[in-house]
C-alpha positions as semicolon CSV with decimal commas, in nm:
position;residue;x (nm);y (nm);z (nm)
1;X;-12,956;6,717;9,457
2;X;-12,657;6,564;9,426
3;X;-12,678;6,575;9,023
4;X;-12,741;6,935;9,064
5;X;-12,447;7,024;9,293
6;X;-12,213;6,887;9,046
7;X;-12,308;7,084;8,734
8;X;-12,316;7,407;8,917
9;X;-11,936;7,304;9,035
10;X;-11,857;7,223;8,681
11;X;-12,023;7,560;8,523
12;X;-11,857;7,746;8,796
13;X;-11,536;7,524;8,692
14;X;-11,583;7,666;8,334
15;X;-11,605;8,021;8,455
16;X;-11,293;8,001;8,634
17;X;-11,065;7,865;8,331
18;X;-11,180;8,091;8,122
19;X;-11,101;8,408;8,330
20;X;-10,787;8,296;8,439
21;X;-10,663;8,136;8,091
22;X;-10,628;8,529;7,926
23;X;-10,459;8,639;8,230
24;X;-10,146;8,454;8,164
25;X;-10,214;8,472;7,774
26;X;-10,195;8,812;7,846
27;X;-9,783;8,790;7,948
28;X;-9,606;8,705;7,657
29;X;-9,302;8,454;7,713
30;X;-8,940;8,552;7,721
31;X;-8,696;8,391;7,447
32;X;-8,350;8,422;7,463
33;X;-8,137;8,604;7,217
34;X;-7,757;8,537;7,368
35;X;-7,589;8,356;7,618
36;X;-7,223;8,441;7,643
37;X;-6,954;8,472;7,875
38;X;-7,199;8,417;8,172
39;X;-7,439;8,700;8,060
40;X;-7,781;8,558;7,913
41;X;-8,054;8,782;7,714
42;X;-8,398;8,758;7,634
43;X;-8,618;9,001;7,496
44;X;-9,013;8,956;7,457
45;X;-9,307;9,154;7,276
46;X;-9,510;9,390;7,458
47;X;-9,812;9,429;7,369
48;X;-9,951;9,776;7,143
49;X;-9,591;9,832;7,081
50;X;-9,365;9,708;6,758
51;X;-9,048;9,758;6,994
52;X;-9,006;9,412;7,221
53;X;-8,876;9,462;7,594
54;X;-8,516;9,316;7,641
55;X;-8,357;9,153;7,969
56;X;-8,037;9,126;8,045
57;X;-7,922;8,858;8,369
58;X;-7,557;8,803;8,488
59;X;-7,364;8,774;8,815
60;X;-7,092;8,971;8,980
61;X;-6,829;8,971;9,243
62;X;-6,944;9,266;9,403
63;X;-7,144;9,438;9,692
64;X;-7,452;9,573;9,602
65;X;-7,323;9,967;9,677
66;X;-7,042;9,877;9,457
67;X;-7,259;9,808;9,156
68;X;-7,518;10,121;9,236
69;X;-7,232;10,333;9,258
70;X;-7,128;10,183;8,915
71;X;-7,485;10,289;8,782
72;X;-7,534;10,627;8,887
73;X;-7,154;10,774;8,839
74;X;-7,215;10,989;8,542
75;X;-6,860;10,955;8,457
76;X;-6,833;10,562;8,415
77;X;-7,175;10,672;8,118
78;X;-6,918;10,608;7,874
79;X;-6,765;10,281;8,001
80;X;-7,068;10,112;8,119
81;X;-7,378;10,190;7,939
82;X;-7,375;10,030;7,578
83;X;-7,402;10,362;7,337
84;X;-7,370;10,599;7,623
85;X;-7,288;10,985;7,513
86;X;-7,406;11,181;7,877
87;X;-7,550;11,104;8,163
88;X;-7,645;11,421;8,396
89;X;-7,832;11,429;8,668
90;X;-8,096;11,703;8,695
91;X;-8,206;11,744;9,046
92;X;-8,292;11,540;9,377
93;X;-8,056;11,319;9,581
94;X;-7,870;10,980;9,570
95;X;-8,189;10,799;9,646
96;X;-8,455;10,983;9,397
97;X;-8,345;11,171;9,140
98;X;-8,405;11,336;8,772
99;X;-8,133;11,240;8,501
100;X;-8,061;11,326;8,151
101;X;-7,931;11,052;7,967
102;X;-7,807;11,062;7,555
103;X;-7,762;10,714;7,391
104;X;-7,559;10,743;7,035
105;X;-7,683;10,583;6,721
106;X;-7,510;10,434;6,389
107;X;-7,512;10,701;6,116
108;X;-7,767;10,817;5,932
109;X;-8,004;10,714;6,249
110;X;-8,002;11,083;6,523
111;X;-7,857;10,993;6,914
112;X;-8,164;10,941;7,125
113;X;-8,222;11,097;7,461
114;X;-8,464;11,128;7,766
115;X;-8,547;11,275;8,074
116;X;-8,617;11,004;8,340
117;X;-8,712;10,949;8,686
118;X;-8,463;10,714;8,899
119;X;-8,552;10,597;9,236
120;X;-8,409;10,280;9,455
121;X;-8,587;10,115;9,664
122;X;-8,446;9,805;9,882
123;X;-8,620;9,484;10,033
124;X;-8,552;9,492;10,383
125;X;-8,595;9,082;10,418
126;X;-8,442;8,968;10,128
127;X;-8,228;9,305;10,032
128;X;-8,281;9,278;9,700
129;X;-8,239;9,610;9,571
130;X;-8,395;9,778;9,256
131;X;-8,296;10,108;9,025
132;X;-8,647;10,189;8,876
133;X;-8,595;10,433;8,574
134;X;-8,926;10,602;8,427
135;X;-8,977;10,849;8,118
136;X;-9,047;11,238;8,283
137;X;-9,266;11,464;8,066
138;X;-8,971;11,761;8,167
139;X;-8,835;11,973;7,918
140;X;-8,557;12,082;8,245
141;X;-8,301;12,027;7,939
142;X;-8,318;12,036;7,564
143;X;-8,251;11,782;7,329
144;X;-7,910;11,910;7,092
145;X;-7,930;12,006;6,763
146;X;-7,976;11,641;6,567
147;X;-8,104;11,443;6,864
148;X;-8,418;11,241;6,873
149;X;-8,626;11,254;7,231
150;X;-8,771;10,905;7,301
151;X;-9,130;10,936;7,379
152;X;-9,122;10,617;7,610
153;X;-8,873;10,481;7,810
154;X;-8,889;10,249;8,127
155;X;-8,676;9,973;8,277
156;X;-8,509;9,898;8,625
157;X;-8,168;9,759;8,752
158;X;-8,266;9,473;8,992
159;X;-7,956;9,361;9,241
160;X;-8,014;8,970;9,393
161;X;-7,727;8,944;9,685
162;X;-7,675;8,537;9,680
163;X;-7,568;8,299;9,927
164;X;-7,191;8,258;9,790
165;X;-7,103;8,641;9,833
166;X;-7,148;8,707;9,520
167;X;-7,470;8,990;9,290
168;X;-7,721;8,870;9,067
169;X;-7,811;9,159;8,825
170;X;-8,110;9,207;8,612
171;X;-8,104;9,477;8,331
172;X;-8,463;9,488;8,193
173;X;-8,629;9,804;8,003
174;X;-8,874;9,902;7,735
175;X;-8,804;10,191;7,518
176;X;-9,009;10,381;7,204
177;X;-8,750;10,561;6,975
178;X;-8,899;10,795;6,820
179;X;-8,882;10,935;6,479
180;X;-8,734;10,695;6,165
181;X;-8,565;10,383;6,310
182;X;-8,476;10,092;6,100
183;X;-8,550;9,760;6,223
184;X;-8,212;9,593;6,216
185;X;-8,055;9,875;6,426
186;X;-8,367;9,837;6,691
187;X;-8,266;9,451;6,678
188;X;-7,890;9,548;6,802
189;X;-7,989;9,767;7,050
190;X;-8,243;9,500;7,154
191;X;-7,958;9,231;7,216
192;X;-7,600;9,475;7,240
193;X;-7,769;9,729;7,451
194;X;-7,827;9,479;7,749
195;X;-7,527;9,225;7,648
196;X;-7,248;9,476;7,640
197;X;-7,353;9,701;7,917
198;X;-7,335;9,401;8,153
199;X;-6,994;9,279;8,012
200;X;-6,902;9,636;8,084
201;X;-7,055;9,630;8,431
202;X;-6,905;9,320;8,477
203;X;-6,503;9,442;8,351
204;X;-6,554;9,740;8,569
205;X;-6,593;9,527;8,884
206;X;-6,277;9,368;8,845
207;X;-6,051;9,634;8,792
208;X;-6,203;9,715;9,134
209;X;-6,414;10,021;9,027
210;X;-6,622;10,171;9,291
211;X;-6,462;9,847;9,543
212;X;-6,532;10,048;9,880
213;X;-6,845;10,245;9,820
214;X;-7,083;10,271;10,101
215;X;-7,462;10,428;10,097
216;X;-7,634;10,436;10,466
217;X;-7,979;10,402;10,273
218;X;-7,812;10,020;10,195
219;X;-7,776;9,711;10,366
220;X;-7,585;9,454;10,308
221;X;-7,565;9,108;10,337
222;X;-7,381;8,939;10,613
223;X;-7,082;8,731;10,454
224;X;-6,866;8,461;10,600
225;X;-6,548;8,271;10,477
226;X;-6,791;8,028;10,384
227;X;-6,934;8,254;10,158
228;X;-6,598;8,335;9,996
């Protein structure tokens, strides 16, 4: 009996291990591409696609309605996001809303754009608060003469308040170009898209951009000298 107990534990043993081995074979691990002035990438391949997923990790000085209102103010596109040639929004409201956004490309490759959905949602417990930005089947603008729609796009802004006052930020996104793309220009946007919009993000908040913004749909974390 006792002899008969133990192989079943063992055979159901074996059944476990090997239906829990391909879930995590199924994540592929993250390698990192930079570290540099405090900013760290990685990037990782996904699988079905030839285009790997990049993330970009950093911290700031800032409140987390400073660096939102950073995000969504369609005229910092230019001085924030890496490539950045207009970003419109559509319709909705500061929470949910549609946006048109136009990345530029290094001649002969055509400027990309998409229509995406961006919502926030916010943690009440640990207030971490994230940008979620998905792809929209919309044709609520056109893409210019020369410019290449990207059938895929999705990626979120994740803000991490931490105990010393200060914002960890996590840039992380998947995109499908479209069209004729060489590979060494998808390698630069892989590591310069994530690595300069940060250091970007990051200049901004200390000239102060944005300093006193406040959203009601945001809370923030309770700070003490201690903290500072």
């Amino acid at each position: 009996m006792i002899q008969k107990h133990t192989v079943l534990k063992f055979i159901v043993g074996c059944f476990l291990l090997t239906n829990i081995i391909p879930l995590f074979a199924q994540t592929p691990e993250w390698s990192e591409s930079k570290r540099k002035k405090g900013i760290q990438v990685l990037t990782r391949p996904v699988p079905g696609s030839n285009i790997e997923e990049f993330l970009g990790k950093t911290e700031v000085d800032a409140s987390i309605s400073q660096v939102i209102a950073l995000l969504v103010d369609p005229q910092a596109c230019k001085n924030l996001y890496h490539q950045c040639k207009e970003l419109t929004v559509l319709s909705g409201n500061e929470k949910k809303s549609s946006v048109y956004l136009r990345n530029g490309a290094p001649w002969p490759v055509n400027d990309r754009d998409v229509i995406m959905d961006r919502s926030f949602e916010q943690n009440q417990k640990t207030l971490t608060t994230t940008m979620k930005m998905k792809r929209l089947d919309s044709s609520a603008k056109g893409s210019p003469s020369g410019v290449t729609r990207m059938p895929e796009f999705e990626g979120y802004w994740k803000l991490i308040p931490l105990a010393n006052g200060k914002t960890k930020i996590e840039y992380q996104a998947h995109f499908e170009p479209g069209g004729s793309v060489p590979q060494s220009v998808i390698n630069l946007v892989l590591t310069d898209t994530p690595y300069e919009t940060l250091l970007n993000l990051k200049s901004l908040v200390e000239q102060g951009k944005h300093k006193d913004a406040k959203y009601d749909w945001i809370k923030e974390p309770v700070t003490t000298n201690a903290d500072k």
